[in-house]
DRENTORKOL-3810 file (N, C-alpha, C; in nm, 4 decimals):
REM DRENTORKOL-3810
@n.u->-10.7519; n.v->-8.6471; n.w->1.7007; ca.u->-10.6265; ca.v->-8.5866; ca.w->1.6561; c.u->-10.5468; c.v->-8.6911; c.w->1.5800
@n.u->-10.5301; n.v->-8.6810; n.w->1.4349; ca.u->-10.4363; ca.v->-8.7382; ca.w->1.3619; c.u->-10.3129; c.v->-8.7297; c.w->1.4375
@n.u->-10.2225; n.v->-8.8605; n.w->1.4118; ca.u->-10.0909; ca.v->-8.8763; ca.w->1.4585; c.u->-9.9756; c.v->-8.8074; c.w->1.4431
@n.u->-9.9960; n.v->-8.7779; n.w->1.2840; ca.u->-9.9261; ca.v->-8.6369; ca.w->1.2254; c.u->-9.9158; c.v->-8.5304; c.w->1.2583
@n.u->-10.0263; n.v->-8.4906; n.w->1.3348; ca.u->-10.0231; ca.v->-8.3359; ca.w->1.3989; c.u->-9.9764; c.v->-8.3077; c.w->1.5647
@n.u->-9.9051; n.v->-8.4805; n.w->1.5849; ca.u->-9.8772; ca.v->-8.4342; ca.w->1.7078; c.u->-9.7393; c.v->-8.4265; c.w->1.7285
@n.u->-9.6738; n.v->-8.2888; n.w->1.7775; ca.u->-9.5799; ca.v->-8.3317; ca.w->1.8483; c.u->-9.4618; c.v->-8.4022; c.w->1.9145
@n.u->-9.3671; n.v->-8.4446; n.w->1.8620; ca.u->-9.2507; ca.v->-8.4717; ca.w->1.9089; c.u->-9.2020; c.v->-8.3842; c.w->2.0584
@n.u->-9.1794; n.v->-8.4441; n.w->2.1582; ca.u->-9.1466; ca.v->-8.3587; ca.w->2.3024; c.u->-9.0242; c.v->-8.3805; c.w->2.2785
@n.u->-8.9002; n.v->-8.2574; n.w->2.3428; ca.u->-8.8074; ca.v->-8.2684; ca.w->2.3247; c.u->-8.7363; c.v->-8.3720; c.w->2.4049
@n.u->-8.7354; n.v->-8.4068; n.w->2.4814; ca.u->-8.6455; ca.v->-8.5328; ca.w->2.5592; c.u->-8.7099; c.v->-8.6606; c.w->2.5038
@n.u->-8.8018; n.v->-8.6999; n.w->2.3919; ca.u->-8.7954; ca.v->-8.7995; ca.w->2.2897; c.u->-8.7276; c.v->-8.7552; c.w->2.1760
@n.u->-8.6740; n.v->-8.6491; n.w->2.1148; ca.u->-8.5853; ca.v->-8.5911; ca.w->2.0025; c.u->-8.4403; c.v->-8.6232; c.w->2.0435
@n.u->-8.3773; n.v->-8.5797; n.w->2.2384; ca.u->-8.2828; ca.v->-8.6224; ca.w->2.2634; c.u->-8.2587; c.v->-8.7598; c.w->2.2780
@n.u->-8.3963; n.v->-8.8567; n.w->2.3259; ca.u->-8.3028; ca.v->-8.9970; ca.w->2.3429; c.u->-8.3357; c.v->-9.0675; c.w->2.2004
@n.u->-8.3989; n.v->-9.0172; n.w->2.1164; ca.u->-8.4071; ca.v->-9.1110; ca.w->1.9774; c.u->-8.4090; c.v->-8.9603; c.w->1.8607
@n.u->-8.3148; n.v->-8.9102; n.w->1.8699; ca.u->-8.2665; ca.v->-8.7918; ca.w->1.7313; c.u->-8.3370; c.v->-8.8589; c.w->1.6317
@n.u->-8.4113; n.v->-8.7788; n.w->1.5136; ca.u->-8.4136; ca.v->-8.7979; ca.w->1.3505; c.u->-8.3436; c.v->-8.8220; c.w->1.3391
@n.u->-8.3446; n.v->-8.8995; n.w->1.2225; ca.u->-8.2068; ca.v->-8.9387; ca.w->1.1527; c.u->-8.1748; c.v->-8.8070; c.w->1.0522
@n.u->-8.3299; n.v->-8.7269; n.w->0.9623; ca.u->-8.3163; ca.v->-8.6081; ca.w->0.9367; c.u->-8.3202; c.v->-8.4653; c.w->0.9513
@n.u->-8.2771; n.v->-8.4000; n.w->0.9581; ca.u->-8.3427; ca.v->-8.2608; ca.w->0.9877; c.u->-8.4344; c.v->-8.2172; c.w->0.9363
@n.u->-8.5388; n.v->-8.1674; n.w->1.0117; ca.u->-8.6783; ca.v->-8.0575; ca.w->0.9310; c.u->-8.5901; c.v->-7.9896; c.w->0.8056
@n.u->-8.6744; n.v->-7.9427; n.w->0.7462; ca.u->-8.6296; ca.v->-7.8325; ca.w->0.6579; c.u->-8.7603; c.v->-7.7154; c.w->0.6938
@n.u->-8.8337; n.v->-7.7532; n.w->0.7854; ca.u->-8.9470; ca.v->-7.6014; ca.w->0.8497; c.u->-8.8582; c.v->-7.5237; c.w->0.9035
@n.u->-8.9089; n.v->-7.4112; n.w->0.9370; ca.u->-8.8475; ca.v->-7.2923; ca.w->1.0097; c.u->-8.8371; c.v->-7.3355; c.w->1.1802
@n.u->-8.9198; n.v->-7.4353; n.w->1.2344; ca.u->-8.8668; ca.v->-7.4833; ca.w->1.3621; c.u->-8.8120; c.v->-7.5932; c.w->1.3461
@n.u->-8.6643; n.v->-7.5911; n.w->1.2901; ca.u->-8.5347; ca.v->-7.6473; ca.w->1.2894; c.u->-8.5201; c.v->-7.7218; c.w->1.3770
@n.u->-8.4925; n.v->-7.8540; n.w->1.4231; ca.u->-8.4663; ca.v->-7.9232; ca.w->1.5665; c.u->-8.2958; c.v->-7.8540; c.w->1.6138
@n.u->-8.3013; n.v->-7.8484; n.w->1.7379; ca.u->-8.2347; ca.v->-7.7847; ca.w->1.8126; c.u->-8.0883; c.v->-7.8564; c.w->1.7749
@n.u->-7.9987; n.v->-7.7412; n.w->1.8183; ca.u->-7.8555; ca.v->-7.8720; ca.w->1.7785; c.u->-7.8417; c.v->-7.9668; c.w->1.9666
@n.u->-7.8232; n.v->-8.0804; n.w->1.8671; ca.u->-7.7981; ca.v->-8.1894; ca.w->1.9998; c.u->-7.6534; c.v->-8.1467; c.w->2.0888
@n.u->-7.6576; n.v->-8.2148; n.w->2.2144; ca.u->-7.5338; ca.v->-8.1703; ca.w->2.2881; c.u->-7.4366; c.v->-8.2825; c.w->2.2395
@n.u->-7.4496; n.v->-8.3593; n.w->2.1517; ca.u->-7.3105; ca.v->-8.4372; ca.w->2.0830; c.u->-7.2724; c.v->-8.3391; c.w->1.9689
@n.u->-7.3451; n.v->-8.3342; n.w->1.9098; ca.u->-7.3221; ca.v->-8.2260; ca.w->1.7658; c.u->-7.2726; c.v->-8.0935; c.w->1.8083
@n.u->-7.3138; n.v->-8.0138; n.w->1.9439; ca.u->-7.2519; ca.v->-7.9084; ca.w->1.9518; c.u->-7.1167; c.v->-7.9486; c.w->2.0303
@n.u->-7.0397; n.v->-8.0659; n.w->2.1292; ca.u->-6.9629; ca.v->-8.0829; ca.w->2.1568; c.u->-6.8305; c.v->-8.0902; c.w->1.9986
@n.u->-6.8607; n.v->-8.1581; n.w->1.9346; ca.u->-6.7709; ca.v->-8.1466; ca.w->1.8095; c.u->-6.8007; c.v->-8.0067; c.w->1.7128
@n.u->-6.8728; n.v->-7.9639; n.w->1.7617; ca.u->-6.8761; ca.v->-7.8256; ca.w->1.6955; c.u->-6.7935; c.v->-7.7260; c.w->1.7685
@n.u->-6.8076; n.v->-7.7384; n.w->1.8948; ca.u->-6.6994; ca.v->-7.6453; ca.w->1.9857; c.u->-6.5788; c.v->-7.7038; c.w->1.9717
@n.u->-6.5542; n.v->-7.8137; n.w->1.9561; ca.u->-6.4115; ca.v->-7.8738; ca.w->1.9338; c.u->-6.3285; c.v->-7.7941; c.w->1.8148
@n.u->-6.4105; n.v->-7.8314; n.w->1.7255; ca.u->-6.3926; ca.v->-7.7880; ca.w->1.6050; c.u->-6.3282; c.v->-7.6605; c.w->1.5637
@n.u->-6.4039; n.v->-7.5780; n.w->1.6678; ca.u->-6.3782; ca.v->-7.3951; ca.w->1.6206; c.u->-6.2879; c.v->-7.3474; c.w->1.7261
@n.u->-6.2404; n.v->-7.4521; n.w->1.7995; ca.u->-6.0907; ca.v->-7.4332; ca.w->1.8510; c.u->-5.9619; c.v->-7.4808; c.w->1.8108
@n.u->-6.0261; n.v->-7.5613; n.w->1.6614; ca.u->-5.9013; ca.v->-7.6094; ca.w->1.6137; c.u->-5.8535; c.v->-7.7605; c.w->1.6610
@n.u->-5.9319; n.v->-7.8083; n.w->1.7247; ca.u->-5.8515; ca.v->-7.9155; ca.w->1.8187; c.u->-5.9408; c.v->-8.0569; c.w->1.7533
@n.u->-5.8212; n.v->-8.1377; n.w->1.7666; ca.u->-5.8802; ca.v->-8.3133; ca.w->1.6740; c.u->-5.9204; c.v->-8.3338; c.w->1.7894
@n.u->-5.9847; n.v->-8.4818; n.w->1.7840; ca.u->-6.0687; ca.v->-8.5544; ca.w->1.8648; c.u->-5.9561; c.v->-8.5845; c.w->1.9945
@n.u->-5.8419; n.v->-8.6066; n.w->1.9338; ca.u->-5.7162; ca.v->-8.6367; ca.w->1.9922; c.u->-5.6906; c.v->-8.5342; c.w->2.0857
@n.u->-5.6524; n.v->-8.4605; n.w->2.0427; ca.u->-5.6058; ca.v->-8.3239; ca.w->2.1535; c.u->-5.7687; c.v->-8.3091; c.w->2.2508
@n.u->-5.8660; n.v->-8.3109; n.w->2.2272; ca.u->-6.0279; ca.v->-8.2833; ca.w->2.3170; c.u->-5.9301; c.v->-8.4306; c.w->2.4068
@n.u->-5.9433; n.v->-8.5107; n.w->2.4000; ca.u->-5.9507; ca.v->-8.6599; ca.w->2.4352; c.u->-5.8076; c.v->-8.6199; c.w->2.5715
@n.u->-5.6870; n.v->-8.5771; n.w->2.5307; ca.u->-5.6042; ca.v->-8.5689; ca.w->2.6300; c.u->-5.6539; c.v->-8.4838; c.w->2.7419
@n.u->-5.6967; n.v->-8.3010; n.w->2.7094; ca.u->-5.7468; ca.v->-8.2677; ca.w->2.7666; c.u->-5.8416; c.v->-8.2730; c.w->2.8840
@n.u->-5.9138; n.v->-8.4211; n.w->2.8337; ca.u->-6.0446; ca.v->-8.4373; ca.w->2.9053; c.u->-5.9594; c.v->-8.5690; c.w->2.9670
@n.u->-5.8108; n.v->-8.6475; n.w->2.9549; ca.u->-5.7639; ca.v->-8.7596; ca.w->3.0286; c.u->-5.8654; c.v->-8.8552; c.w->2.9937
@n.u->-5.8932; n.v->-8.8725; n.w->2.8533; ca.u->-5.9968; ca.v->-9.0260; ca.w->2.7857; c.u->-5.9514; c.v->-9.0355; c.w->2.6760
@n.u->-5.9811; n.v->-9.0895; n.w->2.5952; ca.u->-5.9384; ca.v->-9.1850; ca.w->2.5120; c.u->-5.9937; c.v->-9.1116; c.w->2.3442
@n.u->-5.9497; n.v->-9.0978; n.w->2.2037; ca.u->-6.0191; ca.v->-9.0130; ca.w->2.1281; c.u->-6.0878; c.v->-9.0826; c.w->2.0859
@n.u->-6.1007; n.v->-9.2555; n.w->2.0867; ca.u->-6.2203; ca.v->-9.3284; ca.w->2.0726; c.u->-6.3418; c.v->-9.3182; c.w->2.1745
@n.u->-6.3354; n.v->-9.2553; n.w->2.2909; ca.u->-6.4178; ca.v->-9.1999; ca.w->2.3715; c.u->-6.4969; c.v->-9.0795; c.w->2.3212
@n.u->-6.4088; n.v->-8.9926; n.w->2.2549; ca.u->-6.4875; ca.v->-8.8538; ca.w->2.2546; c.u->-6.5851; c.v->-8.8891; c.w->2.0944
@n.u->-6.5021; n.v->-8.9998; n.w->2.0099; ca.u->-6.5645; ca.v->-8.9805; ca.w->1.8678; c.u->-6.7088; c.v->-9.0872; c.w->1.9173
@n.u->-6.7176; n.v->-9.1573; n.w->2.0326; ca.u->-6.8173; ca.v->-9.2612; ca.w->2.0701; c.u->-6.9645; c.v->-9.1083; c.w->2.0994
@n.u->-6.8568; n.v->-9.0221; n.w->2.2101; ca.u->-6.9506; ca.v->-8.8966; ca.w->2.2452; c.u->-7.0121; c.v->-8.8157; c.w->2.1323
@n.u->-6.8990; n.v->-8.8282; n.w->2.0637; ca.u->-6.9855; ca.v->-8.7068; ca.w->1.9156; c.u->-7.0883; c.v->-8.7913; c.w->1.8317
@n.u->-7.0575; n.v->-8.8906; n.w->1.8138; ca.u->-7.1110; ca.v->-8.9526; ca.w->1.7359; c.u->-7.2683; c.v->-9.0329; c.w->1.7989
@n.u->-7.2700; n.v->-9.0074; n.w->1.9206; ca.u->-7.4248; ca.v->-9.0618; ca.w->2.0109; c.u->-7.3902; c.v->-9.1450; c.w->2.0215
@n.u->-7.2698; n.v->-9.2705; n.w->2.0332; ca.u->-7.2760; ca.v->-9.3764; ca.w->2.0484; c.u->-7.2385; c.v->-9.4146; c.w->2.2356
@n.u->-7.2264; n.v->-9.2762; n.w->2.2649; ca.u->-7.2531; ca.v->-9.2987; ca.w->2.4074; c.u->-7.3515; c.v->-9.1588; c.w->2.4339
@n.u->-7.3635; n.v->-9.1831; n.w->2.5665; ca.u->-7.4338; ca.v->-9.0217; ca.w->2.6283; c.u->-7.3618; c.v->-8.9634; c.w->2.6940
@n.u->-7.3885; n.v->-8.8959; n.w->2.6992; ca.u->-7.2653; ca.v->-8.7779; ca.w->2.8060; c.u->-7.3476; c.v->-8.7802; c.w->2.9335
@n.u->-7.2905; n.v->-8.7741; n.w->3.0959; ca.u->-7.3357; ca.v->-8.8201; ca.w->3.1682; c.u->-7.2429; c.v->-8.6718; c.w->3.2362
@n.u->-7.2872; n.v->-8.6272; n.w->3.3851; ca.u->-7.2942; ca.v->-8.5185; ca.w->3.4240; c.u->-7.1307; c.v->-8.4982; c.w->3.4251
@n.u->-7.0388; n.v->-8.6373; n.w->3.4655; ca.u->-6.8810; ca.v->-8.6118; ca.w->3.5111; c.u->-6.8241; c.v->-8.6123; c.w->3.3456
@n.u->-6.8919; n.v->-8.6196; n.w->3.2545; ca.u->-6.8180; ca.v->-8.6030; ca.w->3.1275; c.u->-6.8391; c.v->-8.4512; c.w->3.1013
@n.u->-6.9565; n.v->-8.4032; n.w->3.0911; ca.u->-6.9907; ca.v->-8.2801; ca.w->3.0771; c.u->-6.9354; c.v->-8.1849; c.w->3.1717
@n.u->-6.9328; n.v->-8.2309; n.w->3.2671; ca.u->-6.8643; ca.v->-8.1484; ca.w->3.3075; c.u->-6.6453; c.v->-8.1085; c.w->3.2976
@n.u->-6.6064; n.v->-8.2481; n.w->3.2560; ca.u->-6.4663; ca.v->-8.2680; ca.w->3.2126; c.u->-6.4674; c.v->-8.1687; c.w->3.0483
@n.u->-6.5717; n.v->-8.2166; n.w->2.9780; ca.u->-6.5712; ca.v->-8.1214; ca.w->2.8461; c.u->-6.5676; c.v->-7.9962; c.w->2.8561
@n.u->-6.6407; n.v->-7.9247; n.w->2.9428; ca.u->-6.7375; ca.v->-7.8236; ca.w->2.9495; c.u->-6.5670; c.v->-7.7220; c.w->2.9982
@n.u->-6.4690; n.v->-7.8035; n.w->3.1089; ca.u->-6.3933; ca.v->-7.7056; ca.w->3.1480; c.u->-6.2158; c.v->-7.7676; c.w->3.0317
@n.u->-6.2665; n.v->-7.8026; n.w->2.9702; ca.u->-6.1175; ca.v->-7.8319; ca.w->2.8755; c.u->-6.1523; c.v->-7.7447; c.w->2.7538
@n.u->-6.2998; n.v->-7.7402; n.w->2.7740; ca.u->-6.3615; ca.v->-7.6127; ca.w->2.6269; c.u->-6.3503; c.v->-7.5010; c.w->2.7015
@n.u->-6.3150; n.v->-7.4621; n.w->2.8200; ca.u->-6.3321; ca.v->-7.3254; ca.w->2.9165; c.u->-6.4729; c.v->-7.2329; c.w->2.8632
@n.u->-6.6048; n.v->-7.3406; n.w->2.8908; ca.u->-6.7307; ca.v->-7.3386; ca.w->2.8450; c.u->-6.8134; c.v->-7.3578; c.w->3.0009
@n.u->-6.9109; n.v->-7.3018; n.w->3.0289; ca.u->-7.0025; ca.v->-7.3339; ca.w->3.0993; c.u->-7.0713; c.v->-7.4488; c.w->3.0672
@n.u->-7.0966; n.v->-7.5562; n.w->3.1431; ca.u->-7.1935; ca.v->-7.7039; ca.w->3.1405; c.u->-7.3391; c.v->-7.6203; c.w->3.0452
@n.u->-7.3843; n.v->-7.5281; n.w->3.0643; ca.u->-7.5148; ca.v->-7.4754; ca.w->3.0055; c.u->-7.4902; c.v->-7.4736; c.w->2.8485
@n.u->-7.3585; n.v->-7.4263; n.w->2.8248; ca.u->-7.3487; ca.v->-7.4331; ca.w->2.6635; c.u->-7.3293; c.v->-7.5169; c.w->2.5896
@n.u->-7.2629; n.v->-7.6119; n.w->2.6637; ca.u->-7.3164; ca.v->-7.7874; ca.w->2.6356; c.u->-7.4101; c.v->-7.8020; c.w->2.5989
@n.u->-7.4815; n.v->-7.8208; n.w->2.7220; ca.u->-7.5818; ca.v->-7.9092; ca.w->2.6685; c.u->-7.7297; c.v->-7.8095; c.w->2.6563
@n.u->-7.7459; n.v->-7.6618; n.w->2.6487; ca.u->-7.9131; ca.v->-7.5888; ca.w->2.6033; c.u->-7.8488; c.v->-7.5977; c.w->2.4760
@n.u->-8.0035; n.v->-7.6315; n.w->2.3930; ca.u->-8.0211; ca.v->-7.6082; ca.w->2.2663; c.u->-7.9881; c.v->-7.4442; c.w->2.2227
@n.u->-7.9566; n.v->-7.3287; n.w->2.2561; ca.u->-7.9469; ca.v->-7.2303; ca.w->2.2342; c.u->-7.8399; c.v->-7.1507; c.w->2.2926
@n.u->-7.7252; n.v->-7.2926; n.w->2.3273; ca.u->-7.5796; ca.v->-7.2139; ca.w->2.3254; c.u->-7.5300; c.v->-7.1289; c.w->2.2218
@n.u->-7.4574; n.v->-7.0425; n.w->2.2596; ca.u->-7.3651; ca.v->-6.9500; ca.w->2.2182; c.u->-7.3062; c.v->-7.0275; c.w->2.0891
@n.u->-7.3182; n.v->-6.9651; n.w->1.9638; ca.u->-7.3257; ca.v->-7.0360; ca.w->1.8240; c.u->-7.1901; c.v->-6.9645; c.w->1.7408
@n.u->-7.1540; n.v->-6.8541; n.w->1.7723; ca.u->-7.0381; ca.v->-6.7730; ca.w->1.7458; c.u->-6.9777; c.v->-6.8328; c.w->1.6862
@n.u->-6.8654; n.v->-6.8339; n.w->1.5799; ca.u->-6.7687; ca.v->-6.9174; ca.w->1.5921; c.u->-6.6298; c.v->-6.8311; c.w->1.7009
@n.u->-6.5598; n.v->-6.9523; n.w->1.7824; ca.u->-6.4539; ca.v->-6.8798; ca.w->1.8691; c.u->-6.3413; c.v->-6.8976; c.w->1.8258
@n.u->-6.2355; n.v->-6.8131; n.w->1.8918; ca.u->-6.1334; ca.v->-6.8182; ca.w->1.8266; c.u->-6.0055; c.v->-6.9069; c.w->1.8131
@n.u->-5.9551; n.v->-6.9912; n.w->1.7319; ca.u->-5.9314; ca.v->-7.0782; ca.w->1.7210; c.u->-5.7882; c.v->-7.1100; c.w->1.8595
@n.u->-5.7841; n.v->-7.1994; n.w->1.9521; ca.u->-5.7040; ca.v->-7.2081; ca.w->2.0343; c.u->-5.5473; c.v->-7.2714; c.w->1.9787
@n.u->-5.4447; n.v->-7.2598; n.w->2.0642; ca.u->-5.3088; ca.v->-7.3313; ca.w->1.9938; c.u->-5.3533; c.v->-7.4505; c.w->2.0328
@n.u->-5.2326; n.v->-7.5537; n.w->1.9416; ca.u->-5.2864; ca.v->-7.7177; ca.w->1.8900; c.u->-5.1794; c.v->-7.7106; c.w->2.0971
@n.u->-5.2109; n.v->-7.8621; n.w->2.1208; ca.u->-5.1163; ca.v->-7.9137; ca.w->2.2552; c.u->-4.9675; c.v->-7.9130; c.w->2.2110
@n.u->-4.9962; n.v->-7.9414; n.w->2.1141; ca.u->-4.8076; ca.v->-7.9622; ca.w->2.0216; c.u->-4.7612; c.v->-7.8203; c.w->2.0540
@n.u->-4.8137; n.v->-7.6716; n.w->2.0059; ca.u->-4.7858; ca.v->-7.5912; ca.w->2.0170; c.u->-4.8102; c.v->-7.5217; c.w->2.1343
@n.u->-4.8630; n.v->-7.5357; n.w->2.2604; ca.u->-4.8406; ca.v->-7.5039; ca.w->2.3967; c.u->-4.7509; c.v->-7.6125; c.w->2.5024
@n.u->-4.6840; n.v->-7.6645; n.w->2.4412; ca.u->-4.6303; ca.v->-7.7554; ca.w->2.4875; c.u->-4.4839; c.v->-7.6983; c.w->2.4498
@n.u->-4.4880; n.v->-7.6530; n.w->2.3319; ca.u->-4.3409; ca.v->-7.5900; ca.w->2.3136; c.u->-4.3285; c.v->-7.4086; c.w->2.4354
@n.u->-4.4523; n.v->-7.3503; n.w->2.4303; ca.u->-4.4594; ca.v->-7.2368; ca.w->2.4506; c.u->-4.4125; c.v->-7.2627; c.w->2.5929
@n.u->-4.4707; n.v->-7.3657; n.w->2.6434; ca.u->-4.4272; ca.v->-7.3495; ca.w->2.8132; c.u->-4.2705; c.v->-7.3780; c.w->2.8229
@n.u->-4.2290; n.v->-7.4522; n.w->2.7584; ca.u->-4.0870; ca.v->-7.4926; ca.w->2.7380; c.u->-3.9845; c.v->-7.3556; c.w->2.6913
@n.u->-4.0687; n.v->-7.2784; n.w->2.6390; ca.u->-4.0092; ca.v->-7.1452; ca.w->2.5791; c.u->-4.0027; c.v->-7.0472; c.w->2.7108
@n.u->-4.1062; n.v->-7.0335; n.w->2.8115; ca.u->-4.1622; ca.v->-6.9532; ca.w->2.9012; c.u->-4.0862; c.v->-6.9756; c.w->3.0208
@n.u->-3.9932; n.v->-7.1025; n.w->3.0163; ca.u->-3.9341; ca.v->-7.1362; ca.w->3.1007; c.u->-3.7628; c.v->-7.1396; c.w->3.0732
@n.u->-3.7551; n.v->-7.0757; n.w->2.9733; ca.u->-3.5752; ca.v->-7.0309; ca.w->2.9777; c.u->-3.5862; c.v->-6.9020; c.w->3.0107
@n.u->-3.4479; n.v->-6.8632; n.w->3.0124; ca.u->-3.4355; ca.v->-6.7336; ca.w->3.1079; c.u->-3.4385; c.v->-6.6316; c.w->2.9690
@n.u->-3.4941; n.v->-6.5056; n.w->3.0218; ca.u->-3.5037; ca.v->-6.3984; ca.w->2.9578; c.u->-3.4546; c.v->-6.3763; c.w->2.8127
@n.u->-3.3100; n.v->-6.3567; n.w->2.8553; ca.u->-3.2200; ca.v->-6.3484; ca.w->2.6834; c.u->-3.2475; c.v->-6.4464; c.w->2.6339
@n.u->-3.2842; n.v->-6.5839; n.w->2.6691; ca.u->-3.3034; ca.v->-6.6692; ca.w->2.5279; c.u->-3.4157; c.v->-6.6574; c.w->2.4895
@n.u->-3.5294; n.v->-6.6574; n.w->2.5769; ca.u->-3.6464; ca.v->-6.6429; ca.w->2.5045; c.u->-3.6846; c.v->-6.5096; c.w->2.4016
@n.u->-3.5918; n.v->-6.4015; n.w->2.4404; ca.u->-3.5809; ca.v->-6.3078; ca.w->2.3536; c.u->-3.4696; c.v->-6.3364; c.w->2.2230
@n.u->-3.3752; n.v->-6.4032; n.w->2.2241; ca.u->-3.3190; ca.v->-6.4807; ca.w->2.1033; c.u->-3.4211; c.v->-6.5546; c.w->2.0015
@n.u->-3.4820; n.v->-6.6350; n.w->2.0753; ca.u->-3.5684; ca.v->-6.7491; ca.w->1.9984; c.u->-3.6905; c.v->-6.6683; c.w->1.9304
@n.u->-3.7596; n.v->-6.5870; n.w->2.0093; ca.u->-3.8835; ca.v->-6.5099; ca.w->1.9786; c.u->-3.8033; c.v->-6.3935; c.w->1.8486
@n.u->-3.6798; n.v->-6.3598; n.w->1.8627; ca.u->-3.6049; ca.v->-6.3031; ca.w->1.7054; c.u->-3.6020; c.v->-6.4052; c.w->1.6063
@n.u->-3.5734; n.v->-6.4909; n.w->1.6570; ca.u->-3.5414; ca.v->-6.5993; ca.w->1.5229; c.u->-3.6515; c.v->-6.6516; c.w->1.4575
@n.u->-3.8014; n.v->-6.6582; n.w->1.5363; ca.u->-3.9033; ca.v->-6.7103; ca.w->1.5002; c.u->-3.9497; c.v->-6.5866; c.w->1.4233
@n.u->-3.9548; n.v->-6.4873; n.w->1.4350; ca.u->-4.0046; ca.v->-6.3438; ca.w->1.4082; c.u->-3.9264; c.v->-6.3046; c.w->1.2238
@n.u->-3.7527; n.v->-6.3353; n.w->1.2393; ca.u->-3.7195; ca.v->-6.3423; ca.w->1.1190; c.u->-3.7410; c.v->-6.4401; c.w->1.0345
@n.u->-3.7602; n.v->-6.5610; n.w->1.0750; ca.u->-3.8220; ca.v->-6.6674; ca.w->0.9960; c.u->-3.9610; c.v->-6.6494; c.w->0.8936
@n.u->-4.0683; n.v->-6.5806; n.w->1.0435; ca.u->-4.2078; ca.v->-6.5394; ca.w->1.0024; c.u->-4.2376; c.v->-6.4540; c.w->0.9137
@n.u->-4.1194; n.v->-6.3488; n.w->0.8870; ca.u->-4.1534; ca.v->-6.2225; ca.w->0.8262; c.u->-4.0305; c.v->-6.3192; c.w->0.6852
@n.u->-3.9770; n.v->-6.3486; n.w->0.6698; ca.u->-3.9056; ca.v->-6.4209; ca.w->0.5610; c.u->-3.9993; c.v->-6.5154; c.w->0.4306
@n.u->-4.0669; n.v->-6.5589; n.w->0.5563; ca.u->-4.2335; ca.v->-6.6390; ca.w->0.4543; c.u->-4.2995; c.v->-6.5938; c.w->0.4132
@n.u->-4.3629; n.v->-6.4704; n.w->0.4773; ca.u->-4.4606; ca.v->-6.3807; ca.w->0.4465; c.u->-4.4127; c.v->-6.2837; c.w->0.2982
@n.u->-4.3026; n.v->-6.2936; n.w->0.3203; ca.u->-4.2301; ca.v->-6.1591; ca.w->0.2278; c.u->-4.2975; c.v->-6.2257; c.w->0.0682
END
C-alpha cells in the first residue's frame, strides 16, 4: 500500500490540523476551535464579551480559537454554557451549523437589567422615548 492511499485518522487531523483544506467532497470536519469562534460569531459577540462570560481573559479565548491552546473538559464546558450550547456541539464535527440568532452585546444587557429594575412608569417612559427615537430614524 502506497503512503498516499492511506488515511489520515481523525484524532491525528485533531492534534496536527492541515494547514489546508481538501477541496474533495470529504471536506475535513470543522475543528472544535473553528466552530467555537464560529458560534461566537453568530451571536454577535467579540472575543471580549465570550472572554467575560466565560470569567478569562480575551487573550485566552483568541489563544482557544486560534489552536494555540486546547480546550480541556472545564473550558468546554465554561464555553459550551455562556454559548447556552450543549458540550456535544462543541466539540462533534457535525454540530448544528445554522446560523443563530444574533444575541444582545453585554453593553446592551447591562443597560436592560438596569431598565428592568425601575419601577413600572419609568420603564414605560423610557421604553416611549426609545420607541420615538426608533421610529424618528427609521422614518
Amino acid at each position: 500500500m502506497h503512503l498516499s492511499h492511506m488515511e489520515t485518522s481523525p484524532y491525528t487531523l485533531v492534534i496536527m490540523p492541515r494547514k489546508k483544506a481538501p477541496t474533495s467532497a470529504h471536506a475535513e470536519a470543522e475543528l472544535p476551535r473553528e466552530r467555537l469562534a464560529r458560534l461566537r460569531k453568530e451571536r454577535g459577540w467579540t472575543q471580549e464579551e465570550l472572554a467575560e462570560r466565560v470569567s478569562i481573559t480575551q487573550r485566552l479565548v483568541s489563544d482557544y480559537e486560534r489552536g494555540r491552546l486546547r480546550l480541556n473538559a472545564d473550558v468546554v464546558v465554561r464555553f459550551a454554557d455562556a454559548l447556552e450550547i450543549a458540550t456535544d456541539e462543541l466539540l462533534r464535527p457535525n454540530g448544528r451549523k445554522a446560523p443563530l440568532r444574533p444575541k444582545p452585546s453585554l453593553r446592551l444587557q447591562r443597560r436592560m437589567e438596569r431598565i428592568e429594575k425601575l419601577p413600572p412608569h419609568q420603564q414605560n417612559y423610557l421604553l416611549k422615548t426609545i420607541d420615538g427615537f426608533l421610529k424618528g430614524v427609521a422614518g
